[in-house]
FINU-206671 format. One record per residue: x, z, y of N, C-alpha, C in turn. Coordinates in nm, 3 decimals. Last residue first. Layout:
% residues N
> neast | nup | nnorth | caeast | caup | canorth | ceast | cup | cnorth
> X | Z | Y | X | Z | Y | X | Z | Y
...
//
This chain:
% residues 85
> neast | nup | nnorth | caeast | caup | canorth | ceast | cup | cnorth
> 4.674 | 10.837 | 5.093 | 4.804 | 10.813 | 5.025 | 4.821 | 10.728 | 4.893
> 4.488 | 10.731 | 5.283 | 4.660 | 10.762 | 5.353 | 4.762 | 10.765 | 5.268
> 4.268 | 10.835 | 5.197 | 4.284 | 10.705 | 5.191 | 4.421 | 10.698 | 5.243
> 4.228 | 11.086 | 5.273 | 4.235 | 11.031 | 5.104 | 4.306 | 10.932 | 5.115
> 4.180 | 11.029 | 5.513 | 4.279 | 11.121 | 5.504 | 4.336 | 11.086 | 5.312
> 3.963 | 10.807 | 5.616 | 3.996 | 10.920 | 5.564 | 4.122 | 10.957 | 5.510
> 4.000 | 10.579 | 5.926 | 3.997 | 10.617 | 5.801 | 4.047 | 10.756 | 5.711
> 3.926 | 10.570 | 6.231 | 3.809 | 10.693 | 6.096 | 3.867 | 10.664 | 5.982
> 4.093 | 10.485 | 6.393 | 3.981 | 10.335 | 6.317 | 3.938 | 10.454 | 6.227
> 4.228 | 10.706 | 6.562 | 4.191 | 10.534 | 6.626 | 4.090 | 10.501 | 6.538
> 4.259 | 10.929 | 6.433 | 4.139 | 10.948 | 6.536 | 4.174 | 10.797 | 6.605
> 4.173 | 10.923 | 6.051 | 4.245 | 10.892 | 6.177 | 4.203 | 10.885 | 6.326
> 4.035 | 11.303 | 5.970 | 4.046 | 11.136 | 5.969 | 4.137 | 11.056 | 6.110
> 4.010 | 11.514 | 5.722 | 4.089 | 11.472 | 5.841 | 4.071 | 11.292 | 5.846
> 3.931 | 11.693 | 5.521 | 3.808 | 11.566 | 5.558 | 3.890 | 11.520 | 5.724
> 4.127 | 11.818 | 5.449 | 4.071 | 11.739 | 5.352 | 3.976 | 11.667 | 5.420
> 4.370 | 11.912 | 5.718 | 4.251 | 11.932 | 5.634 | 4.218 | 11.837 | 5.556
> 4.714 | 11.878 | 5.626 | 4.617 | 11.817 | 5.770 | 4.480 | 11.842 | 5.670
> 4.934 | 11.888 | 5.445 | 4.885 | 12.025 | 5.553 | 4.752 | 11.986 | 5.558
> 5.060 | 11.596 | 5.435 | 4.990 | 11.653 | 5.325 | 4.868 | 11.786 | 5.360
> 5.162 | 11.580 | 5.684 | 5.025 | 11.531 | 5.645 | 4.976 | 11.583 | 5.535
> 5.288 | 11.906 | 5.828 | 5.310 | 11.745 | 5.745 | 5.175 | 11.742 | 5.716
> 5.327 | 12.052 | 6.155 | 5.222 | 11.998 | 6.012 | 5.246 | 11.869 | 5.935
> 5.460 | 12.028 | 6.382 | 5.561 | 12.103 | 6.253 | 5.428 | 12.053 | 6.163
> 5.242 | 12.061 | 6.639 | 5.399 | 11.976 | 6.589 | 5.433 | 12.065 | 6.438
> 4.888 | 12.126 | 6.595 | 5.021 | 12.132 | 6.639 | 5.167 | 12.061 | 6.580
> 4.565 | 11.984 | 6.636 | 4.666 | 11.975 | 6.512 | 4.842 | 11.992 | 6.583
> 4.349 | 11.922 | 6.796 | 4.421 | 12.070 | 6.728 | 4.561 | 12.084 | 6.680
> 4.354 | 11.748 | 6.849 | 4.244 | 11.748 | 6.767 | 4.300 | 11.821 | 6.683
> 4.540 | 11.654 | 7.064 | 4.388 | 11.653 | 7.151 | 4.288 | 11.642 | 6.985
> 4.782 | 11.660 | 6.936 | 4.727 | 11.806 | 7.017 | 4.606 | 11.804 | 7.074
> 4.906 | 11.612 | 6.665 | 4.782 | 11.553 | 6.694 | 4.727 | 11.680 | 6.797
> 5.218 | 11.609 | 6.601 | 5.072 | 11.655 | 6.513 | 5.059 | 11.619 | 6.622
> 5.550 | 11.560 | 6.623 | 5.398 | 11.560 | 6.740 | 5.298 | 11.636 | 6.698
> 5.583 | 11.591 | 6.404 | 5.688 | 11.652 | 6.470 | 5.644 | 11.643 | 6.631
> 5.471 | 11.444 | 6.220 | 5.457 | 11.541 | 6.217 | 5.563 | 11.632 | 6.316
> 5.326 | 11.129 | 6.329 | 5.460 | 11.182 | 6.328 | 5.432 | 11.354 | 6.312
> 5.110 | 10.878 | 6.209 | 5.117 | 11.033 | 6.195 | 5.288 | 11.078 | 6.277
> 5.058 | 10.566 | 6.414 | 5.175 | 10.627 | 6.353 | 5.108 | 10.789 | 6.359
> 4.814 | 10.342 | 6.419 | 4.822 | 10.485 | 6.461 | 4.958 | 10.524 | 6.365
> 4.750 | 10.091 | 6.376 | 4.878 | 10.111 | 6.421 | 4.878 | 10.240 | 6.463
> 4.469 | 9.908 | 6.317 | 4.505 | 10.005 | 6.353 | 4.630 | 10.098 | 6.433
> 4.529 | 9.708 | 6.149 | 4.492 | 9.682 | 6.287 | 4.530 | 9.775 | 6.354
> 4.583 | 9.771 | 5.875 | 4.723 | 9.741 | 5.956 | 4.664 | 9.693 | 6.092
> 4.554 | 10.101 | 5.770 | 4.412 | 9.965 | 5.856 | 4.578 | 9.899 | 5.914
> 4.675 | 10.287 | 5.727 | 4.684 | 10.186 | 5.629 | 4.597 | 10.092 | 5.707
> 4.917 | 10.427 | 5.963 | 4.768 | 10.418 | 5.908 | 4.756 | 10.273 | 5.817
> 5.240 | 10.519 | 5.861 | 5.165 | 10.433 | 5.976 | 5.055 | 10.446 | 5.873
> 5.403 | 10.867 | 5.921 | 5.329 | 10.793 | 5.806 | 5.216 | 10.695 | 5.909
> 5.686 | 11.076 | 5.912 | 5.577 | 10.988 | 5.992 | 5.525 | 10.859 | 5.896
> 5.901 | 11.198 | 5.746 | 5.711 | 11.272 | 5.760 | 5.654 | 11.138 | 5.843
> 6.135 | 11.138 | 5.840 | 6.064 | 11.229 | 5.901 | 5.948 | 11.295 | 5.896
> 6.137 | 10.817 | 5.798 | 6.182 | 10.935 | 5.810 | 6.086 | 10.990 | 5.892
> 5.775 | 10.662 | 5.668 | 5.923 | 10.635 | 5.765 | 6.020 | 10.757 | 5.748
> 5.550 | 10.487 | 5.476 | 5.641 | 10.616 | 5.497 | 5.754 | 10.550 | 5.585
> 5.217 | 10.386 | 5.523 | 5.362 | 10.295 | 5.511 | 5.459 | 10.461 | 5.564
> 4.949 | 10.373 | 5.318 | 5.022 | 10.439 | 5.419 | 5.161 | 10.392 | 5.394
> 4.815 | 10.098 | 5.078 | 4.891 | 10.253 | 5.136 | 4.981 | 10.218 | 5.260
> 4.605 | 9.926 | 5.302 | 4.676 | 9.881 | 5.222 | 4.737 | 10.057 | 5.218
> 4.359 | 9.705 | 5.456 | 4.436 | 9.796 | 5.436 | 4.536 | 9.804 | 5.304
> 4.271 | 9.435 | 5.505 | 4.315 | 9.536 | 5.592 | 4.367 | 9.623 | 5.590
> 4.208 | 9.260 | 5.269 | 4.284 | 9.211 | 5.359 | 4.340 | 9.344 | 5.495
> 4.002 | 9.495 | 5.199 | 4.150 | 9.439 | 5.097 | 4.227 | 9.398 | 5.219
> 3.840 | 9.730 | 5.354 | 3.814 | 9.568 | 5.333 | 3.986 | 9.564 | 5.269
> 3.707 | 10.043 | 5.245 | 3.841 | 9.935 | 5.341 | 3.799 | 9.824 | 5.269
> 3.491 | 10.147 | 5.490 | 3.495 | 10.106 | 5.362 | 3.636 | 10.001 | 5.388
> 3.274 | 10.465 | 5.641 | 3.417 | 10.354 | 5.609 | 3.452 | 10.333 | 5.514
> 3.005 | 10.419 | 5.791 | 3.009 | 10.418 | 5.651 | 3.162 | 10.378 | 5.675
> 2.856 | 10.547 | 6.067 | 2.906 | 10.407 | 5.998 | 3.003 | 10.448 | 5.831
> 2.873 | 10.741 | 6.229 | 2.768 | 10.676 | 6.219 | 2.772 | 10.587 | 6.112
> 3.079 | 10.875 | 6.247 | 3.045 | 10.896 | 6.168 | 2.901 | 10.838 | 6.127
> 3.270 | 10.800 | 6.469 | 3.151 | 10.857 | 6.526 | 3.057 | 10.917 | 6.418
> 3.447 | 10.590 | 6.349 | 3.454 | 10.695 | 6.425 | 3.381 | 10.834 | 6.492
> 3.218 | 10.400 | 6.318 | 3.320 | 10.465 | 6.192 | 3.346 | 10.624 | 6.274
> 3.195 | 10.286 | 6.578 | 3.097 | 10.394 | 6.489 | 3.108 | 10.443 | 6.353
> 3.403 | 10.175 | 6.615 | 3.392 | 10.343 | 6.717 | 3.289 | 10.367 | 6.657
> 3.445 | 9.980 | 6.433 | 3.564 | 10.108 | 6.454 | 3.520 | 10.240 | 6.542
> 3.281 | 9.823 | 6.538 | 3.282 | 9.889 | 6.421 | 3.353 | 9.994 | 6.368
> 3.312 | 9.820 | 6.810 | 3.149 | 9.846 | 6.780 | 3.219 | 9.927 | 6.633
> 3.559 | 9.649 | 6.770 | 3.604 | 9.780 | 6.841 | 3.425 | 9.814 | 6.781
> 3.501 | 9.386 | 6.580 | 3.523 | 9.487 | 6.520 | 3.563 | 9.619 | 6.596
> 3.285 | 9.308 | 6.791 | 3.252 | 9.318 | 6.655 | 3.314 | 9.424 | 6.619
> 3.428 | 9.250 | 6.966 | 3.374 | 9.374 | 6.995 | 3.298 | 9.374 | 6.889
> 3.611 | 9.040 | 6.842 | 3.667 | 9.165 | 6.899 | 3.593 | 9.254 | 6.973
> 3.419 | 8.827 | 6.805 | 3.479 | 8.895 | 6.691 | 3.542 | 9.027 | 6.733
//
């Protein structure tokens, strides 16, 4: 089951693969102070903190998510940026 779902997550990732949220997995983006927003895949666990941004995919400190391009995706499990809020 657990290279089931890493296979399925790195070809999401890869854009090979179609992302579709399954119910039991996701859910809205969970808000904290500060702008930091946890990824809705609750496998996932990628925290946004805008006070990091994302430096190995450009993305410098000070960008709130709202900012982050329209086809931005999470760089652990590919889910789209739509899907965050």
């Amino acid at each position: 089951m657990l290279f089931a779902e890493t296979r399925r997550r790195v070809l999401i990732a890869l854009g090979l693969l179609p992302w579709t949220v399954r119910s039991s997995d996701a859910a809205p983006a969970r808000r904290f102070d500060g702008g930091k927003l946890l990824c809705p895949d609750r496998e996932c666990g990628f925290l946004y903190d805008p006070a990091v941004g994302i430096p190995e995919q450009g993305i410098p400190p000070g960008v709130a998510f709202e900012d982050l391009p329209d086809d931005w995706v999470c760089p652990i499990c590919g889910i789209p940026k739509a899907a965050w809020l």
